[in-house]
N, C-alpha and C positions, 0 to 999 in steps of 0.2 A: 777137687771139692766133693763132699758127700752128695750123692744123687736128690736122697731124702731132705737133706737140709737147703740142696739150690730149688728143690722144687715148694718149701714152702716159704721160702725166700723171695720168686717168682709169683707165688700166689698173693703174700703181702703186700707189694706191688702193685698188682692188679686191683686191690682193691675185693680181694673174697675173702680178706679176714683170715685172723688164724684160729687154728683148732680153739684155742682158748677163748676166743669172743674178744671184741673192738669194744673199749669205753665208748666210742663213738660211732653211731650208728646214722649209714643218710639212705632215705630212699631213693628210687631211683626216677621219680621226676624231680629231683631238687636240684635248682642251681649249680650247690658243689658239688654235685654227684662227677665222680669224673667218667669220661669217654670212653668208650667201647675198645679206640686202640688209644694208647699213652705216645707220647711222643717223650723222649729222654733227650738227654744234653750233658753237658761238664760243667752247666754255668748253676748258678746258684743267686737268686735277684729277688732281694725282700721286699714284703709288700709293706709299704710304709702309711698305710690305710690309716693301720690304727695309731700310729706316732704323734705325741701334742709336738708337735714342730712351733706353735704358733706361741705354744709354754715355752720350748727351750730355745727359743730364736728370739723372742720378742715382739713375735709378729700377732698384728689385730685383725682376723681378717672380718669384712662384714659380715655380719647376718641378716638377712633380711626380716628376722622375726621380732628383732629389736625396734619399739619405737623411738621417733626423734626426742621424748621425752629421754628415753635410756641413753642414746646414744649420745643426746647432749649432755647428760649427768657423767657418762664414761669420758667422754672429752674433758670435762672440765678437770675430774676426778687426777686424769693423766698430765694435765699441762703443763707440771711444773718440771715431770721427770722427759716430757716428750721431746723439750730442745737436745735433751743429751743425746737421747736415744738418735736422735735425727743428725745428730752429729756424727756420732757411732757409724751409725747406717753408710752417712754418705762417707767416710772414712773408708769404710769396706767396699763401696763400690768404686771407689778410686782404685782402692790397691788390688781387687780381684777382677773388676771387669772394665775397669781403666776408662770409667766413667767421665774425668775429667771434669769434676764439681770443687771450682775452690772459694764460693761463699755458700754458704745457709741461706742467704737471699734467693737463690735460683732454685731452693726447693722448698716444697710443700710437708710438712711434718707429717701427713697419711703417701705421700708420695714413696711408694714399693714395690712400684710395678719393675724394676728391672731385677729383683730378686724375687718378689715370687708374684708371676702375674696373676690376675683374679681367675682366668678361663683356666689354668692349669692348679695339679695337685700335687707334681712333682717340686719336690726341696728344688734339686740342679738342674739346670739348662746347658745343655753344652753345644760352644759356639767357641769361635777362632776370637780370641779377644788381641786387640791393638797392642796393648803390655807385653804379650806373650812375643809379639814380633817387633814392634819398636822400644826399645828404653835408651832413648836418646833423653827423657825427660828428667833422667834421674844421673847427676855425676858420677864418674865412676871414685870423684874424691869425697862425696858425701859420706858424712857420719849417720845418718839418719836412716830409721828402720825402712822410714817413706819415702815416696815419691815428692816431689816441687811443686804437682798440684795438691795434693793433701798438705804439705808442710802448709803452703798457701789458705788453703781450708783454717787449718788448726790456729792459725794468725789471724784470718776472718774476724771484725769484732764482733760481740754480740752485745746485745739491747737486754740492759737486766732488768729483770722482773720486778716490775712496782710492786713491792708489800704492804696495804693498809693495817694499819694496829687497828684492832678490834677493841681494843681499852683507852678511855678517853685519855687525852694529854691532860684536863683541868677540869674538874665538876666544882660549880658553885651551887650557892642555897635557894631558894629561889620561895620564900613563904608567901602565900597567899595566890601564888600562880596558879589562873581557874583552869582546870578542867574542863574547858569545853567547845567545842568542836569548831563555831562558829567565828571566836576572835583569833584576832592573830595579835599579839602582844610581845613579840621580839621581832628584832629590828640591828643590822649591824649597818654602822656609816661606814663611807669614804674616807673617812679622817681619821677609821678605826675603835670608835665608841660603838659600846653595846646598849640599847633601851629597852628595857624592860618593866613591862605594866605587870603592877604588883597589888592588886587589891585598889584601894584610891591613890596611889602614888607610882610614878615611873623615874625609876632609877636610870642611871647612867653609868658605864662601869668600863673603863681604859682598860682596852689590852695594851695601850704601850705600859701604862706606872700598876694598871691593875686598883685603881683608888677606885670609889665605888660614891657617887653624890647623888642627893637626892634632886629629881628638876620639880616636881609639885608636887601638892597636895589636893587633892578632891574633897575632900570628907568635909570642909568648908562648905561648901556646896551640897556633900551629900549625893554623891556622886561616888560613881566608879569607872577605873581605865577598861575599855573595851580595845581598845587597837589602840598600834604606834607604828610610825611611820617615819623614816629618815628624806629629807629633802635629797637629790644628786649631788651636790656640793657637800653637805655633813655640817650645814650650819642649822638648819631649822629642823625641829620636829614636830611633827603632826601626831594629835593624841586627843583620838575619838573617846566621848564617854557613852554613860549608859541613859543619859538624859537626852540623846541625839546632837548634843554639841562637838564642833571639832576647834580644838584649841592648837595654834601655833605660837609654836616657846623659840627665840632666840634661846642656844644653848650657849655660846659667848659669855654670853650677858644674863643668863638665867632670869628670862625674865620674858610674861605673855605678850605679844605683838598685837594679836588679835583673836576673838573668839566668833567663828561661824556657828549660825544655826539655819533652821533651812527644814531638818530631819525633826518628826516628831519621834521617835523609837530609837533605839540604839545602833553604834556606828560600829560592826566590826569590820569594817575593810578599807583600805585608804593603798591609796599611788600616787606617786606624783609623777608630772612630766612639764620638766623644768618648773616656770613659777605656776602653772596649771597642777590644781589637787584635785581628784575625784576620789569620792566619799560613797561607800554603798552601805545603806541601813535596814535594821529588821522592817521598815515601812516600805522596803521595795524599791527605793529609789536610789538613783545614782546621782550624785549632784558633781557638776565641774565646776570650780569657780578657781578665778585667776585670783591670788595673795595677795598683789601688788597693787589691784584695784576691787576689791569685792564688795563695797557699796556703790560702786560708779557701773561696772560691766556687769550686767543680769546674770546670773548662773544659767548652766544647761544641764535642765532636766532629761534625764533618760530613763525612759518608763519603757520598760518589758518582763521584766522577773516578775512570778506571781508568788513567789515569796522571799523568806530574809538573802537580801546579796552578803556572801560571806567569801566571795573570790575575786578579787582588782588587779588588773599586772596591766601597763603599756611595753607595746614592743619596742625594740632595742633601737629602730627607725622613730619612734614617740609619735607615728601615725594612725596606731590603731589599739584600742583598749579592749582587752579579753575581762571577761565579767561570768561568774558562774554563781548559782544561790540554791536555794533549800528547794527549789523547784525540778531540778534535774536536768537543769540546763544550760547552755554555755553561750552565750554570745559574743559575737564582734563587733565593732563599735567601728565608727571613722572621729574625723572633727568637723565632715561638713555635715553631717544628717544627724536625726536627733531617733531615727530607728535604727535597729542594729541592722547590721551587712548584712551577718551569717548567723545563721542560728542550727544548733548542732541539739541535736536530744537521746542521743542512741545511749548519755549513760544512765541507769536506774537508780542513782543516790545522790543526794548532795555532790554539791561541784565545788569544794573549798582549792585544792591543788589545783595552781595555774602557772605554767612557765613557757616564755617563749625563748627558742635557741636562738644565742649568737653567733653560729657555725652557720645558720641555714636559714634563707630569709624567705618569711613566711612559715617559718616552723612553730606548731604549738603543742604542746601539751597539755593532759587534763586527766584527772585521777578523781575517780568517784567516791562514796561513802561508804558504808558496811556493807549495804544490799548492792552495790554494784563490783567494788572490789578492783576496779580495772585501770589502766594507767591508759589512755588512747590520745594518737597521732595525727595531726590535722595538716594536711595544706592548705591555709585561709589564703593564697594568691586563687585556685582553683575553687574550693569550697568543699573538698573530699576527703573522706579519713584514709588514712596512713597505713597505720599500725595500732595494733593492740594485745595487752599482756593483762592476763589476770594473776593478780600481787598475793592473793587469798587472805588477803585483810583490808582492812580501811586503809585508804591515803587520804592521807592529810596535808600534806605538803610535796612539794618539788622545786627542782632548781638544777640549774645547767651549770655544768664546769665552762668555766672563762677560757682556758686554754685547751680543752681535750673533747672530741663530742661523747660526752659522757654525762648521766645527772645522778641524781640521789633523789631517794624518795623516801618521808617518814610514814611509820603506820600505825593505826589503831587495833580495834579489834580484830582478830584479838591473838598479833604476835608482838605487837608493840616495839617493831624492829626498825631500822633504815637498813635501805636496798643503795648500791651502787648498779647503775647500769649502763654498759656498753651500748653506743646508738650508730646502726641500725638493726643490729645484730640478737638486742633485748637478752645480751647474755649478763646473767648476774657477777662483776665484780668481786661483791663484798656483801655480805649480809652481818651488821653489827646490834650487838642486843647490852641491853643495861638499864633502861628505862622499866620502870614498873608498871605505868599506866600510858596513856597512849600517849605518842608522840606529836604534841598536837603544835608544835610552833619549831620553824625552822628556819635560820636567816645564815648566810654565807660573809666569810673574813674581806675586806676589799682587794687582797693580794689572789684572792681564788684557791687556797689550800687546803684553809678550814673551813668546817662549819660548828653550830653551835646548833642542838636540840634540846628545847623545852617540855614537857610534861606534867599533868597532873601530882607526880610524884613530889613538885617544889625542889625540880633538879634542874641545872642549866649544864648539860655533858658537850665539851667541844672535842671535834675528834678531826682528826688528818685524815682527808680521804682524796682529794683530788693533788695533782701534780702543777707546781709552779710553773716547769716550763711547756711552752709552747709545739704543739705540737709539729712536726717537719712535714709529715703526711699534709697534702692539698685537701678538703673538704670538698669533694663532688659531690653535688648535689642539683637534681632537675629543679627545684624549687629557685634554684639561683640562676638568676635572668642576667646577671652581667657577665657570665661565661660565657652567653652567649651575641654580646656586641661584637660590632665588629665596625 
């Protein structure tokens, strides 16, 4: 070799540059600066620092700069594509590190630690794997690329993904339907009739034939429908007007039974519990009176809202009535006191949205007005809130799937959406839009499938959003005291 050319050969090396100058210049406190003496080898070992591994593997790894905001938007974003991947995954770990996963069941869909654990940077790990030394697992007359535990895996069933249509199945017309926040004017029976207060009249309208009858007229009277109300059987309806009377119609027989009064202001809220109706009116009061005798047995007055009650529900037990009004407050109610139990005030808007769960007893719910925006979680066994999620509009309405712990919620100002939600988890389902003005009435199918939403628009949009069957998962929950007999 030339003297000349090994010695500036050796210089290169070193790190003293050639006659000609280095694009790249380090001085000599800097990190990469190299060493005084080099150490040499035959090996050659890339530094995989700068490789998107996590691009071309598939892998998410956390950041911690991401908030729960983000990273629940990244989850949801991925969920549909995450079963497969997770299937993939544990595929690979079967047949490279002999894993031994043959459901989806025993793994978690962010579960990756035996390919790349969080405390390390390195892609490979290398370790004496079980495969490499036993394959007793796999025939030697198999046709199959895989192993018995993966075939096993790939036979695994899986659970297919509930899809909700974001487009109604049926919109009807709906003229003279008020715009306003306070009434509640749709109503689905048990027997599968729809009631719907229409200006001085409330229609009636079969989802089995889909025929559409009228049940009265007000305008007689001079009068207008403020609320309707389905009896639990699907024979009677209750139907508040705006002169504070509540009128019960045999729908059979199309024809009044009786007219309550009681209420000087108008009636937007009405429950029944069994042949027990409570009425709450813009005069503040809540009136119980029993159907079957309402001149013989005295009503009960229940005085505490300081302004119009515009929310009634009895729980699923028919022991305790939830009551919300323009006042910004929620109360519980019993049947032996005439003051309420519990009294709740943390929301800042009207309290029209009220539902208690059939999954979980003593479960309530409550959804505030524009200036509150919030959906909030009660245990009324205890007297302490829950949970709470701000929706970033008005609720108007709620209600709980029958078979799944999940509810829906309608809204106002100002996205004018219904929400599906996941409970305890408060992760969004479904968000459906098609209403133009607020969504101010909401009543559910008796099979628990559908629902039906009303609007200022003079629209009635029914749309599938909850699941027929029942769900196989047990509801745990602290609120429930009979898991704990013994």
């Amino acid at each position: 070799m030339d003297p000349e050319y090994e010695k500036r050969l050796l210089r290169q090396q070193n790190g003293q540059g050639s006659p000609h100058g280095s694009p790249l210049t380090l001085s000599p406190g800097s990190p990469l600066a190299s060493p005084s003496k080099d150490k040499y080898s035959d090996r050659f070992i890339p530094s995989r620092a700068g490789a998107s591994w996590h691009i071309n593997f598939n892998l998410s790894p956390e950041s911690p700069s991401q908030s729960p905001v983000q990273t629940r938007k990244a989850k949801e974003a991925t969920n549909d594509n995450g079963k497969d991947g997770l299937a993939y995954s544990c595929l690979l770990k079967n047949e490279l590190l002999a894993a031994g996963i043959e459901d989806l069941k025993d793994m978690q869909p962010d579960d990756r630690r035996i390919l790349v654990p969080k405390e390390s940077k390195n892609l490979f790990r290398y370790r004496v794997s079980r495969r490499s030394l036993d394959m007793s697992d796999t025939s030697p007359y198999s046709l199959s690329p895989v192993g018995s535990k993966s075939q096993k895996l790939l036979r695994s069933p899986r659970k297919a993904i509930r899809k909700i249509s974001k487009i109604p199945f049926k919109v009807l017309d709906a003229p003279e339907l008020q715009d306003d926040f306070y009434l509640n004017l749709v109503d689905w029976s048990s027997q599968n009739v729809l009631s719907v207060g229409l200006g001085t009249c409330v229609y009636l309208w079969s989802a089995c034939t889909s025929q559409v009858t009228r049940l009265c007229d007000l305008s007689g009277d001079i009068d207008t429908v403020t609320s309707v109300s389905w009896s639990e059987r699907g024979q009677l309806v209750a139907v508040g007007t705006h002169k504070g009377f509540v009128q019960i119609w045999d729908v059979a027989a199309s024809k009044k039974i009786n007219t309550l009064g009681g209420h000087n202001a108008r009636v937007g809220a009405l429950a029944w519990n069994t042949d027990i109706l409570s009425s709450g009116s813009r005069d503040r009061l809540i009136l119980q009176r029993d159907i079957r005798t309402p001149s013989i047995v005295p009503e009960r007055r229940l005085i505490g809202h300081k302004q119009e009650v515009c929310g009634l529900k009895w729980s699923p037990d028919h022991q305790h009535l939830a009551s919300g009004g323009n006042d910004n407050k929620l109360f519980v109610w019993n049947l032996a006191s005439l003051n309420p139990v519990q009294t709740y005030t943390e929301h800042l808007a009207a309290v029209k949205a009220i539902a208690w769960s059939p999954h979980q007893h003593g479960l309530l719910a409550s959804g505030g007005g524009t200036a509150d925006r919030c959906i909030r979680f009660w245990n009324t066994l205890t007297g302490q809130p829950l949970q709470c999620v701000d929706t970033g509009s008005q609720v108007c309405n709620l209600a709980w799937s029958k078979h799944s712990n999940e509810l829906v919620s309608t809204h106002g100002y100002s996205q004018n959406q219904i929400l599906v939600w996941k409970y305890p988890s408060l992760v969004q389902i479904a968000k459906l839009t098609g209403h133009s003005y607020r969504v101010l009435y909401l009543a559910m199918s008796p099979d628990g499938e559908a629902i039906v939403t009303g609007a200022g628009d003079e629209t009635l949009r029914f749309w599938n959003v909850f699941s027929k069957t029942r769900s196989t998962k047990e509801s745990k929950s602290v609120l429930n005291l009979f898991t704990r007999i013994r």
